[in-house]
C-alpha positions in Angstrom: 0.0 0.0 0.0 1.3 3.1 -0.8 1.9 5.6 2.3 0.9 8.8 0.9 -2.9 7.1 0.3 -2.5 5.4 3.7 -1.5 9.3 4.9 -4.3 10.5 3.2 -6.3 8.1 4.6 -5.4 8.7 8.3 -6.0 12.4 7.9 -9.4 12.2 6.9 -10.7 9.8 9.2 -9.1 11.6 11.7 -10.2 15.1 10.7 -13.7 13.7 9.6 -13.5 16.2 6.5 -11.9 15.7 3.1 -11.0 19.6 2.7 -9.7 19.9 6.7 -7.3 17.0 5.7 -6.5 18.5 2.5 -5.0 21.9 4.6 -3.5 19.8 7.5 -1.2 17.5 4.5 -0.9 20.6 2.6 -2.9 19.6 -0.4 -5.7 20.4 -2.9 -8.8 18.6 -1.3 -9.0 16.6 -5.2 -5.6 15.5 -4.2 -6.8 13.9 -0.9 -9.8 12.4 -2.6 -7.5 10.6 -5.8 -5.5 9.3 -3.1 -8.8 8.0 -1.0 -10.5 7.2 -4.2 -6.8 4.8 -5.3 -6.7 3.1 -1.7 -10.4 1.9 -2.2 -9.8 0.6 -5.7 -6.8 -1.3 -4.3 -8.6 -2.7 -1.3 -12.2 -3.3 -3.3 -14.7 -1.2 -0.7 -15.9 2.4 0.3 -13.6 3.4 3.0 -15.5 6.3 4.0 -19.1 7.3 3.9 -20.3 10.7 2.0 -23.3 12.0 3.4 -23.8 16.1 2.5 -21.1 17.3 4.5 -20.3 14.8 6.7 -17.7 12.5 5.8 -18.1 8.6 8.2 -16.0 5.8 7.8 -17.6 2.6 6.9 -16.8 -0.7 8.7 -14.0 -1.5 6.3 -12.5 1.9 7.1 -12.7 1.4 11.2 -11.2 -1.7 10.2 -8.4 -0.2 8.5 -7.7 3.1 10.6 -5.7 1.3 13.6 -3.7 -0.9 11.0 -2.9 2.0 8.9 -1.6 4.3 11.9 0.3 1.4 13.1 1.8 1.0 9.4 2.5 4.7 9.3 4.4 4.6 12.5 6.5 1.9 11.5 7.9 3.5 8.9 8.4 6.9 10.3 10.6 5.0 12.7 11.9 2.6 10.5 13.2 6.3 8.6 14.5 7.7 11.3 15.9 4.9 12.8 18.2 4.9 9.7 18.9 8.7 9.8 20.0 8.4 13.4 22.5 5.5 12.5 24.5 8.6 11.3 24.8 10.5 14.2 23.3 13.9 13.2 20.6 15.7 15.1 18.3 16.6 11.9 15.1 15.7 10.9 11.6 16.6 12.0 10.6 16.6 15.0 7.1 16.3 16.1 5.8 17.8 19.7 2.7 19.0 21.3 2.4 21.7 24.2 -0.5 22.9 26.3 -0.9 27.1 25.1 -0.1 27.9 28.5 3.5 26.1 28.3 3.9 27.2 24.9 3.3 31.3 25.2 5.0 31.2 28.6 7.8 28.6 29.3 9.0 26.9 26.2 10.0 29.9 24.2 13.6 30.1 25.0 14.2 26.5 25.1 12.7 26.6 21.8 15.1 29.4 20.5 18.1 27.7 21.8 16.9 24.5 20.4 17.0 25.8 17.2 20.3 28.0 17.0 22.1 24.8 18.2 20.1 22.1 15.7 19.4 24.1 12.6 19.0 20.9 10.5 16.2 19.9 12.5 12.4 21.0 11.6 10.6 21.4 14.7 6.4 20.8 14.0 4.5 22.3 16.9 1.2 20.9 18.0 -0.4 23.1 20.4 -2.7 20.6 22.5 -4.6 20.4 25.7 -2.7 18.6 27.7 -4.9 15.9 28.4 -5.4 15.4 24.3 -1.3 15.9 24.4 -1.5 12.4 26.3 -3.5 10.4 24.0 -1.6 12.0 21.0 1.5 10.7 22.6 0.0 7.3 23.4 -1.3 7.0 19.6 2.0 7.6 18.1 1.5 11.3 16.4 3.6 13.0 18.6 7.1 11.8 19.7 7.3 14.4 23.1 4.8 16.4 24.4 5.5 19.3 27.0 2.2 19.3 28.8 0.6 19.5 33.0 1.9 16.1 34.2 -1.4 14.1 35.4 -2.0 12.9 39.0 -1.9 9.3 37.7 1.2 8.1 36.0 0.1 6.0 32.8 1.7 2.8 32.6 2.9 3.5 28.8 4.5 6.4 29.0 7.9 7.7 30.9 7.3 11.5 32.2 10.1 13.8 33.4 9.3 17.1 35.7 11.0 20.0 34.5 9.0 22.9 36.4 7.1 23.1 39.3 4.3 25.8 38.6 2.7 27.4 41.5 -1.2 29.0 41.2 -3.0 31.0 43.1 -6.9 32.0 44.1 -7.5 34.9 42.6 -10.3 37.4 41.5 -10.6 41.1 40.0 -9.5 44.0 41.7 -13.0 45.3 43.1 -14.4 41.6 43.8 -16.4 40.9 47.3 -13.7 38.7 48.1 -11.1 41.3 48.1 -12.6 42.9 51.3 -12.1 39.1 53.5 -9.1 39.3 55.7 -8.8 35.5 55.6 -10.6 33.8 52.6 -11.8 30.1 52.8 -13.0 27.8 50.5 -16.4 28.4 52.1 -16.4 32.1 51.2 -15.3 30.9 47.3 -18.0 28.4 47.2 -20.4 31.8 47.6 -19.4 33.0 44.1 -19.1 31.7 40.6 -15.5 30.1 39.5 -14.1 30.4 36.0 -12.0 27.4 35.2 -10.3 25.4 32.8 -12.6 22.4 32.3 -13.8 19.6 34.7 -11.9 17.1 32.5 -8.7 19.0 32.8 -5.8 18.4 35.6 -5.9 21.7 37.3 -9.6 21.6 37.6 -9.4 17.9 39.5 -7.3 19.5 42.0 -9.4 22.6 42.7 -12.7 20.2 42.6 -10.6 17.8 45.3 -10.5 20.0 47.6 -13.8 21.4 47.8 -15.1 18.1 47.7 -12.7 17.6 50.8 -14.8 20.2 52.5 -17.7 18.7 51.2 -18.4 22.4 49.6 -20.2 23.2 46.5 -17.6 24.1 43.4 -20.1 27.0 41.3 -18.5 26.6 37.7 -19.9 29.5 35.7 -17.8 29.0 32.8 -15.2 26.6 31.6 -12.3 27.5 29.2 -8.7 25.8 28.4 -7.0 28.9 27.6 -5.7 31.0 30.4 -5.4 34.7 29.4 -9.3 34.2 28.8 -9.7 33.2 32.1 -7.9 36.0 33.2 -9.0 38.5 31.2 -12.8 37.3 32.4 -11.8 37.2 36.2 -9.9 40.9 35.8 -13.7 41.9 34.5 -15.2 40.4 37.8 -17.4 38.0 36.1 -15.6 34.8 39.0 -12.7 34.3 41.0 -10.4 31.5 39.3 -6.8 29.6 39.8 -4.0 30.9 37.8 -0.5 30.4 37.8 1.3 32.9 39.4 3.7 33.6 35.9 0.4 35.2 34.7 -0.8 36.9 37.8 -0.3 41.0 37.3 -2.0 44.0 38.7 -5.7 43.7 36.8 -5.9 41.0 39.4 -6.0 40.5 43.3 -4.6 37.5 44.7 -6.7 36.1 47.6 -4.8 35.1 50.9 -5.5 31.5 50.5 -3.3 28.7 50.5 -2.9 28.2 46.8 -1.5 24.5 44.7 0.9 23.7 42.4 1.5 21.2 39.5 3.9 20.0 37.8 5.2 20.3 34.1 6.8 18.5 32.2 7.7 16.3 29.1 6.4 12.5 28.0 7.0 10.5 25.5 6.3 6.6 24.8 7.8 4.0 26.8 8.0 1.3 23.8 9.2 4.0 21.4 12.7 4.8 20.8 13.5 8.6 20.6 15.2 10.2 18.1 18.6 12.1 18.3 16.3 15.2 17.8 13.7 14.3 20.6 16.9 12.9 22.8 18.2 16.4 22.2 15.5 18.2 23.1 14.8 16.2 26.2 18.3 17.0 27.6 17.8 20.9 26.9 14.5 21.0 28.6 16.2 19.1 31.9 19.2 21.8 31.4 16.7 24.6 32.2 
């Protein structure tokens, strides 16, 4: 089977659109469909449903999708495997990052990453951290840089590379401001703004109201941070933030606050790269 159908392939069931996987390989979306349309003829079935715009794979396609990703893997390492039998840091190399990470703690390693390995190209996925995880597990991302999860999964190795403190907060002229000692019992008053319940920092916030057998109020959930912040610095809910972020459109409440911890993962059974080895050992450097 050729790759590039198999590719072509992956990206649509995946993307569940034939023009969203034509932009993500960089192709025309009649490109993508010759290259579905060749893969069928060569396997004799419908690999994908059409129905108006929505694009379903059949059972012959479910059937393929895990076989083809496995396929595709193999020979993306069975590549750089050879390439790496040279010695060279070069290549692509694929990682995924939470936006938080990204905007505020990789940039520099990111910089000096790539004055020191200019022949490697660096392909950035900027991921929730908890999608980061599965994308790591699947195979599509050799690292990822993401909020290290309470509960280590069995497949993958993790390393810790910065502790990041948060803090309660809310905006400058909230009811909460005027408490000399705040408690989760005055919090559990007013509405919180928080990533969402699926995410990390959000279990650990829930934990310990729950500890306290308090109500949590979640008046709206978002992943990205400087919205949260921007909606707590407008008084619409206090939130947890860490304290890189915090800045004078915000009061921080005199409450004990958490902290997590960052760092990088990658797959247990899969052997990195000199490009991801490379990168690992500048991230521990910092």
């Amino acid at each position: 089977m050729d790759t590039q159908n198999l590719k072509a392939f992956r990206a649509v069931a995946e993307q569940a659109s034939f023009s969203a996987a034509a932009q993500q390989l960089h192709l025309t979306q009649p490109a993508v469909s010759k290259r579905i349309a060749a893969l069928e003829q060569q396997l004799g079935c419908r690999l994908f449903d059409r129905i108006g715009r929505r694009t379903a794979l059949t059972e012959a396609g479910r059937a393929l999708l895990p076989r083809a990703q496995h396929i595709l893997r193999e020979v993306a390492d069975t590549r750089r495997l050879i390439a790496d039998l040279a010695g060279s840091v070069s290549g692509r190399l694929h990682l995924a990052t939470s936006h938080h990470i990204g905007l505020h703690r990789l940039p520099a390693v990111l910089r000096r990453f790539a004055r020191r390995y200019p022949a490697v190209t660096l392909d950035l996925d900027f991921l929730d951290s908890e999608k980061a995880y599965d994308a790591v597990l699947q195979g599509q991302v050799e690292l990822a840089v993401v909020t290290l999860g309470p509960d280590a999964e069995s497949a993958l190795l993790s390393h810790t590379i910065w502790s990041d403190p948060l803090a309660f907060v809310c905006a400058t002229d909230h009811p909460l401001r005027l408490c000399e000692a705040v408690t989760l019992a005055d919090l559990s008053r007013y509405p919180a703004i928080l990533p969402e319940a699926a995410t990390y920092t959000t279990a650990l916030v829930k934990s310990l109201f729950d500890a306290q057998q308090l109500p949590l109020r979640l008046s709206m959930a978002t992943n990205y941070l400087e919205t949260i912040k921007m909606m707590v610095s407008i008084g619409l809910g206090w939130s947890v933030l860490p304290t890189t972020i915090i800045d004078g459109q915000l009061t921080t409440l005199d409450l004990a606050g958490l902290t997590r911890q960052l760092g990088c993962i990658y797959h247990r059974e899969r052997s990195l790269s000199n490009a991801a080895t490379a990168f690992l050992r500048l991230l521990k450097e910092t």
